[in-house]
N, C-alpha and C positions, 0 to 999 in steps of 0.2 A: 223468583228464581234464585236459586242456592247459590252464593257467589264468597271468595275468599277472603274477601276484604271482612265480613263480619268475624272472623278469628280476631283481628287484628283491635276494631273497635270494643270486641266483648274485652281482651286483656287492655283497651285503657280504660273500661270502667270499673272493671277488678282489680286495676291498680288503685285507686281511691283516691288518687291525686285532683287536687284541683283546678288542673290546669285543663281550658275548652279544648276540644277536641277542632282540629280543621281537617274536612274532607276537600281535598284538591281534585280537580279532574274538568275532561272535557264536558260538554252540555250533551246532555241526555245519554250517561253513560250509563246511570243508575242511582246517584247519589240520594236523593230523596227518597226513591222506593227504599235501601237499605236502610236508611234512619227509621223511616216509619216499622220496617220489617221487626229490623234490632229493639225497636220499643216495645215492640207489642209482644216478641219473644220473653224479652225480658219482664213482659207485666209491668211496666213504665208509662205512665201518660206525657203524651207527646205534645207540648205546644209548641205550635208548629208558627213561623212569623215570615214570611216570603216579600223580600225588601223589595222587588219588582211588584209586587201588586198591591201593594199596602203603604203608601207615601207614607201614612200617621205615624209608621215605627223609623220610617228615616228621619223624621223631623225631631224623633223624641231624641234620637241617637246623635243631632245636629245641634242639640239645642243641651244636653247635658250629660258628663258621663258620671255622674255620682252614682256609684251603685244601690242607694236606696230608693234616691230618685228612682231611678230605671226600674226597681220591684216594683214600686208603688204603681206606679202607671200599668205593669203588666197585671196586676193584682187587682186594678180597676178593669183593665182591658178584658181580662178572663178571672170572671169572678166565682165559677165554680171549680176554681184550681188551687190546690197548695202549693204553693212552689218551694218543696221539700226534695229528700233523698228519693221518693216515689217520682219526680217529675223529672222530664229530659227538656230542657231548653232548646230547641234546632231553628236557627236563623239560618233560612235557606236565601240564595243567593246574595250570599252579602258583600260579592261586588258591588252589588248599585248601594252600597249605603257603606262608603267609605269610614265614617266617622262610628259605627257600631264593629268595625275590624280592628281599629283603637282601642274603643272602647272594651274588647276582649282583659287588656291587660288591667285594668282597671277591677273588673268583674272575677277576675281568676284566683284572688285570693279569698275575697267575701258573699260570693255567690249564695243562698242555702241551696240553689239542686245545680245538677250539673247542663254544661253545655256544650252541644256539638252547631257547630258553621259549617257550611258547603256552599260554593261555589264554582261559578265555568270560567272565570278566569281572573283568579286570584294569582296566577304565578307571577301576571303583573304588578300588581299592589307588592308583591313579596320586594320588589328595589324599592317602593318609596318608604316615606316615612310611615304611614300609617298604618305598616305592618307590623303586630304584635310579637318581635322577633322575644322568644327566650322563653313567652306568657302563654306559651301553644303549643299543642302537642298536632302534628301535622303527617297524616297520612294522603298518600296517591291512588287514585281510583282512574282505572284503566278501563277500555272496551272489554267486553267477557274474551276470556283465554279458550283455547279449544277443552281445556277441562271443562269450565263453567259449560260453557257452550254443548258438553257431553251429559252433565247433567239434567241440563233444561231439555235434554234429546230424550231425556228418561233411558241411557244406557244402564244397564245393569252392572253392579257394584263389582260384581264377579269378575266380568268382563275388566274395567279397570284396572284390579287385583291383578290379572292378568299380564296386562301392561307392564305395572309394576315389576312383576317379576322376573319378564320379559327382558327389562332395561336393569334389574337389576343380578342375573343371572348370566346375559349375553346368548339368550335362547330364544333362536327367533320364532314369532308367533305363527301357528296354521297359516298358509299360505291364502286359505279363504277368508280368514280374520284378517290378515293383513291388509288383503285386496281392498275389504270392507273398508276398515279403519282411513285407507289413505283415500279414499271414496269420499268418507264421510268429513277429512281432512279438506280437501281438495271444494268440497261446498262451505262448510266453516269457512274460507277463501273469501267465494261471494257472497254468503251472507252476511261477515263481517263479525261484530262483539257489541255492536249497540240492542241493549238490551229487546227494543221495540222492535227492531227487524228482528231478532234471533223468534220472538216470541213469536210474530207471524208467521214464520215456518215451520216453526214446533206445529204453528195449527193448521196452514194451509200448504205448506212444501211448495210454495209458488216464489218464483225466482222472480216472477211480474209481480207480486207483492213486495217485495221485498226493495225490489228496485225502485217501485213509486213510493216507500216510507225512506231510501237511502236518498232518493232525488230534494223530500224536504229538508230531511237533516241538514243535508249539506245547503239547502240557504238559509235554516235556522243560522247557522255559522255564519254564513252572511251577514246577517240580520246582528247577529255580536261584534262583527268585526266593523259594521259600520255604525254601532249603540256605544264603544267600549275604546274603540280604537278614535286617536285621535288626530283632527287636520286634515291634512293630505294623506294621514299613515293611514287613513281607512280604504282610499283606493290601492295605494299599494301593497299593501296587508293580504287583499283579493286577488291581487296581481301574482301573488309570490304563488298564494295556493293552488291560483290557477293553472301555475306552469306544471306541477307538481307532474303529471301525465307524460309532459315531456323530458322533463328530468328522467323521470323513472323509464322511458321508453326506449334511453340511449344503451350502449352495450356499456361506457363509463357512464357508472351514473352519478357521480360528482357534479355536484349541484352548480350551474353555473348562470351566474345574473343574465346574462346575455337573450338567455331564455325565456326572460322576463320579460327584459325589453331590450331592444335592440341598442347598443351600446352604453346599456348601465352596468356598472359594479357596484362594489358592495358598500359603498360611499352611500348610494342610492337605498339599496336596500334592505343593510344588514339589519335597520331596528325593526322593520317589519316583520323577519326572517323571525327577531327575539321575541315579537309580540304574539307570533303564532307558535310558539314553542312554549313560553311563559302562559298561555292560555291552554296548552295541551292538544294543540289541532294536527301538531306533528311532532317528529321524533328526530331530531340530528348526531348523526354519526360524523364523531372526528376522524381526522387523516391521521394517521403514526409516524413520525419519521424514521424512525427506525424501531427496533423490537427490546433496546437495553432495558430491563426492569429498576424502577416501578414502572409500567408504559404510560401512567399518568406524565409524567416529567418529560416524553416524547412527541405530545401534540400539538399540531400543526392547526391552529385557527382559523387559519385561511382556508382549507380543503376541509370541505366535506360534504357529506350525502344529506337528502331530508328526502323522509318517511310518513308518508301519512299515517294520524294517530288509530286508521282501522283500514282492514284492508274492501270493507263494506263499501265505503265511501269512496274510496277509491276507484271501487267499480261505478260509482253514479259519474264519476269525474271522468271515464274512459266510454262512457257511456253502455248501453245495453247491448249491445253487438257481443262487447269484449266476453259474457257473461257465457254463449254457448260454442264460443273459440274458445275457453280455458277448459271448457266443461269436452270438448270435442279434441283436447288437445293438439288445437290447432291455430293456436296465437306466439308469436315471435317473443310476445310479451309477457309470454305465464310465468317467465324466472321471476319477474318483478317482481308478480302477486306472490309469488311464494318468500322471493329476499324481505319483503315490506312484513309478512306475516310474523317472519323469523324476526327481525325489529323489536316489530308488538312485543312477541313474547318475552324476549330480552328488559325490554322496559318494564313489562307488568312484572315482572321478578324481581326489581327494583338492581337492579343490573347495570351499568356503562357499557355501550356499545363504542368501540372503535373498527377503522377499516387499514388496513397496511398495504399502501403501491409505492414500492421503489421505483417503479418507471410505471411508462406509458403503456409497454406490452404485459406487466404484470402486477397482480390483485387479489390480496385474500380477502376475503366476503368482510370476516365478524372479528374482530379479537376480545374477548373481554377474558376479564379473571375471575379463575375456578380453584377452590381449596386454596389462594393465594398463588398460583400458577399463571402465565399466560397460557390461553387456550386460542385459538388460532380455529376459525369455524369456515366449511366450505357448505352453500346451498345450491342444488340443483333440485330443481324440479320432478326429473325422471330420473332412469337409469344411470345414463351417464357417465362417463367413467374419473377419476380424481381427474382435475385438470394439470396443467404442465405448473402453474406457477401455485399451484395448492403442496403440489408434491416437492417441486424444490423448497419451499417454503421448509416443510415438515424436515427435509432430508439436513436442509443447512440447520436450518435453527435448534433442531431436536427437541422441541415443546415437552413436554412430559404427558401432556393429553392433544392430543386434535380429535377433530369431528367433522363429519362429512354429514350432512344433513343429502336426503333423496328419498325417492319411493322402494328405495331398493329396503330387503328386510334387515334386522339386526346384526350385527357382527364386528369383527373387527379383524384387522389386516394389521399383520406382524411385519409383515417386511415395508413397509410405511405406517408402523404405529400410529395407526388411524382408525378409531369408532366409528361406525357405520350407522348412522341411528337415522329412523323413520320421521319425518318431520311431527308425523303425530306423539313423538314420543319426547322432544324436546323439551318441552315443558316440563315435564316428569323428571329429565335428567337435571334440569336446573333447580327442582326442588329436593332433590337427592345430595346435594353439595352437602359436604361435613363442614361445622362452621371450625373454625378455627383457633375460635378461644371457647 
């Protein structure tokens, strides 16, 4: 399945630099299929070394980092390989072999073929020592975006183009394309961005499929958090995720320990909270205290929201019920699935997400920055109309962009200079950003 991230990897092998390439991301987002993909596009042979199933390369990796050493032994290892400019070195998961994620910076300047790393939760290793800060080039690999996920749908290119010029015109699209679009938006929901469900619907359109591949993921996850996590952090680690349903289910959804367990804070649980962000299982949104720019220099550490890293799993987390009440628009809780969706995409853009409450009665969704602007982002679901604390927002602060995410079609509203855009098109509009320099 055609996914984004290969742009990214093909310019750091056409850069020609020697430094290993590290793919970050959650388990089973795709990260192995794209290396293998990328290899074979390229006409590249791939040896391929998987530190979870192969003890013999953690122990070579435990026992010396000399870079010759290290050829000799692969050269023994796979004796019908050159390990030249024709070969890609890919040490997949090389969380379980701490001592070969060191060994990186060792290898980056005298390698002869090049190297890419991937693993499900290396954001951890990235605080200790034994990460090769400066000797790596480090890209993010996210659950598929409702793009990817339109590709793998086999939509037609046209159609797309469409889109495009839809969002870039301010012309809203046929009302039966729309209806489509936020149809096929509205499933992207529950099927999620993990490549394995996505691909089971492409073949079977079963939402009971999908649900019994989301139900393992999410104890694969388990299964890392009690392999990876460490002490007591591996029950609470499960504890924090597990709340996640409830957090999301409140009308504030400011993430609060209490929910975890009944009188802890963040004393309790905050390394947990890092352990599953650092692994990529969720997404945390800061609080703003107020809106002065930079709004980096505004945030509040104490408050804020968490996001699961797909909104697939999230439906295994709410369980199956939740699945034909979003689909029936008849859950109290479909803003979530949609706020969480809006998250994703933020993140897969490689985006900061912030959230801004002056008080208790008032809340704008999203803030991040756009062309070096604050952009101030409102998500509804349906129709809807701007809410009371969306619209004072826009009136006091005068943003120079806002955005109203809903199912309503394209447009924009002059007397609250505010874009109207379809959630299916958000993605688009964040790729559309003019950089700056």
């Amino acid at each position: 399945m055609k996914r984004k991230i290969e742009i990214e990897i093909k310019e750091w092998f056409a850069s020609n630099q020697s430094k290993p390439l590290i793919i970050h991301g959650a388990r089973q987002v795709g990260k192995t299929y794209i290396v293998r993909s990328f290899a074979k596009e390229m006409n590249l042979k791939c040896v391929e070394i998987n530190f979870e199933k192969d003890i013999s390369f953690v122990d070579l990796f435990n026992r010396t980092r000399n870079p010759q050493d290290i050829l000799d032994f692969l050269r023994l290892s796979f004796l019908d390989t050159e390990f030249d400019t024709s070969t890609i070195l890919f040490l997949d998961e090389i969380q379980a072999a701490p001592s070969a994620l060191t060994a990186l910076k060792f290898l980056s300047e005298s390698f002869p073929c090049r190297i890419i790393a991937s693993g499900s939760a290396l954001g951890v290793a990235i605080a200790s020592s034994s990460y090769p800060v400066g000797y790596v080039e480090t890209k993010i690999m996210t659950p598929m975006t409702f793009m990817e996920f339109l590709w793998a749908m086999s939509v037609p290119e046209d159609i797309i183009e469409s889109m495009k010029s839809s969002l870039q015109t301010l012309t809203p699209l046929p009302t039966i394309i729309h209806e489509k679009l936020n149809d096929l938006y509205t499933k992207y929901i529950l099927v999620g961005g993990m490549p394995e469900v996505v691909k089971s619907y492409v073949t079977n359109q079963s939402f009971k499929d999908t649900y019994s591949i989301q139900k393992h993921l999410v104890n694969d996850y388990y299964n890392d958090m009690a392999k990876y996590a460490q002490g007591s952090e591996r029950i609470k680690v499960r504890e924090c995720y597990q709340s996640l349903p409830s957090q999301l289910a409140k009308d504030n959804k400011k993430f609060q320990y209490k929910l975890v367990k009944k009188g802890a804070g963040s004393r309790h649980y905050e390394s947990s909270l890092q352990w599953l962000e650092d692994s990529h299982m969720i997404i945390k949104t800061l609080r703003l205290n107020n809106t002065a720019f930079p709004i980096e220099s505004n945030v509040d550490i104490s408050s804020f929201k968490v996001y699961l890293s797909d909104t697939g799993l999230l439906v295994s987390l709410f369980g199956e019920e939740i699945i034909q009440n979003i689909l029936n628009d008849s859950s109290t809780i479909k803003g979530s699935f949609y706020e969480n969706s809006i998250a994703q995409t933020i993140k897969s853009s490689h985006k900061t997400s912030y959230y801004y409450e002056p008080n208790q009665h008032s809340e704008v969704d999203f803030i991040i920055k756009y062309e070096g602007q604050m952009c101030p982002i409102e998500v509804k679901s349906s129709h809807h109309k701007l809410s009371r604390s969306f619209t004072n927002f826009v009136q006091s602060v005068k943003p120079k962009l806002s955005v109203r995410l809903s199912n309503k079609n394209i447009g924009f509203d002059e007397h609250h200079h505010t874009f109207y855009i379809p959630h299916y098109l958000f993605e688009l509009f964040l790729l559309q950003e003019k950089p700056l320099l």
